[in-house]
N, C-alpha and C positions, 0 to 999 in steps of 0.2 A: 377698397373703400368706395372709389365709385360705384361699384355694382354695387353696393348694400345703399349710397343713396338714388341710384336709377332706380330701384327693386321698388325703394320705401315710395317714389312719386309717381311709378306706375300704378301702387295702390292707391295711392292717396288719387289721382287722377279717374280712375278706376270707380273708386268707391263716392267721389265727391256729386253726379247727379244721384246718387241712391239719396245719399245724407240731406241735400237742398232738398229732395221731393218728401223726404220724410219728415223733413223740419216744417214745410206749407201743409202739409197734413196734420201735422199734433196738434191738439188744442189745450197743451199744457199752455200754462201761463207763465210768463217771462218774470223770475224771479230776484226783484231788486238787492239790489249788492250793500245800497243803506240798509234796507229790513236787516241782511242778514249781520250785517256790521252792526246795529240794534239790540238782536238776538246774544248774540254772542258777548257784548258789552253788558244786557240785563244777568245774562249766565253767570258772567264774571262776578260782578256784584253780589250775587248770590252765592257764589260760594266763598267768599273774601268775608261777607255775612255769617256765615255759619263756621267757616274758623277762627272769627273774632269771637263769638258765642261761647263755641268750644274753649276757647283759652280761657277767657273767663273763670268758665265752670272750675276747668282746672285747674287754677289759680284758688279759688273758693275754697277746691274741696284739698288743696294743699295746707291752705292755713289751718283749718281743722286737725289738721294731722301734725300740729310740731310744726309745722314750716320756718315760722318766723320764732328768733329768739329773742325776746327781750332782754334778757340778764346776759348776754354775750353783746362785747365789742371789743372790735381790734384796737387797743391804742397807738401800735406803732408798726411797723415791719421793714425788715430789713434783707436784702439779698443778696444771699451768699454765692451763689450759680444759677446754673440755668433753671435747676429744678432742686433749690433748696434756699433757706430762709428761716430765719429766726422774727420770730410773732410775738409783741405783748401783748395779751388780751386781758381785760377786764371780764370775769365773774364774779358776779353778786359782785362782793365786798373785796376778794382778792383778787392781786394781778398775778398771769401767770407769763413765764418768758417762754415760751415753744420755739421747738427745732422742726420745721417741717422739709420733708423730704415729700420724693415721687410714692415711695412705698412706706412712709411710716409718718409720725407725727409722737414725740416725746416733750416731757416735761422737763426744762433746762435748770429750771428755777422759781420757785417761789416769791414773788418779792416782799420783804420785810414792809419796808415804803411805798406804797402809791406812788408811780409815777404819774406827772402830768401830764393831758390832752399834747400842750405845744406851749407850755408855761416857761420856757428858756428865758432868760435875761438877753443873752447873746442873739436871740432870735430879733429880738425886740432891737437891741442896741444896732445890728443888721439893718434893722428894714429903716432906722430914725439914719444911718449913715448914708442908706441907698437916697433916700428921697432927699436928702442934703446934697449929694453930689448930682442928681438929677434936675436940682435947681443952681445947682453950681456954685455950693456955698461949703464948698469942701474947705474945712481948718485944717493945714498939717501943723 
């Protein structure tokens, strides 16, 4: 290990009036560390520019194609594991109950009734208990 760094600082010793004579001889110009911190900052911008454009577009030319559904919404979902779950969705005018799996997606049920958004009594009768006891005006 020493001989590999005596080797390296006989060169570097070696080599070092070559390099000063040759550095008082260039007439390159000494190039600021702001400019290129500048440069590189306008680059960035430019390109963070052009893949916001791109997403855009592609965003545009998804809606065209079916992207968005209007007549579908999840009303409810519930999970059964890591990778399965039971879904009520609303189409058009009927709800449907789905089993969704990592590999499949089946119809459980039809519903007769329309289920509601979050239309529970109990939901309701909850949240009037919670802010009762939040203000500490709990009746047992």
């Amino acid at each position: 290990m020493n001989r590999v760094f005596a080797a390296c600082m006989l060169l570097l010793c070696a080599f070092a009036p070559w390099a000063s004579a040759y550095a008082q001889q260039s007439s390159t110009p000494v190039i600021s560390p702001l400019a290129t911190l500048g440069k590189l900052a306008v680059a960035l911008l430019i390109v963070l520019v052009v893949f916001w454009a791109f997403a855009k577009f592609m965003k545009q030319m998804q809606v065209g194609q079916g992207g968005s559904h209007t007549g579908l919404k999840v009303i409810g979902a519930l999970s059964l594991g890591q990778r399965e779950r039971v879904v009520v969705v609303q189409a058009g005018s009927e709800q449907l109950v789905l089993g969704v799996t990592s590999s499949a997606i089946n119809t459980l049920h039809v519903l007769e009734t329309p289920m509601g958004a979050s239309d529970s009594p109990e939901l309701g009768d909850f949240k009037q208990k919670l802010s009762a006891a939040l203000k500490r005006q709990v009746k047992t």
